[in-house]
N, C-alpha and C positions, 0 to 999 in steps of 0.2 A: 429167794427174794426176787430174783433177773425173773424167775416163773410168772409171778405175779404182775410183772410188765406187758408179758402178752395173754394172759388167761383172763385178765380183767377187760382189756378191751375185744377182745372175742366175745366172752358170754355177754357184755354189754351188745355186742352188733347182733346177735342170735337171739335176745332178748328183740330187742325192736325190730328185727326178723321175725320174728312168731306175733310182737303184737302187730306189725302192719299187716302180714294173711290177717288174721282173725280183723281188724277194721276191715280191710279189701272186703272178707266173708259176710260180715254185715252190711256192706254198702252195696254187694252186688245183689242181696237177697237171699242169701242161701239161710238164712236162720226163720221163713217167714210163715212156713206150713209146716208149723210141727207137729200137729195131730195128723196131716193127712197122710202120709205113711205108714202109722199106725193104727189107723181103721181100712188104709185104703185092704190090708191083709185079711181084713174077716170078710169082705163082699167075692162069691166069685166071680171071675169073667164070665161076659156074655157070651165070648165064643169061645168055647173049648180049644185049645191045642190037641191036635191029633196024630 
């Protein structure tokens, strides 16, 4: 039972850990071009690597 005194407010802070990244990840932008990653792959570059 003593267990549950600190396991409860850990995953509670690890919890609003993981949801403030993910708001941070949406207010910085990182969610906003989801397709273009996934087409950017079928086009090839203009300048070859050699």
């Amino acid at each position: 039972m003593e267990a549950l005194l600190v396991l409860i407010p850990v995953a509670l802070f690890l919890g609003g850990l993981g949801l403030a990244a993910f708001l941070w990840s949406v207010a910085s932008g990182q969610y906003e071009d989801l397709e273009g990653a996934a087409e950017r792959i079928l086009f090839d570059d203009e300048d070859p690597q050699s």
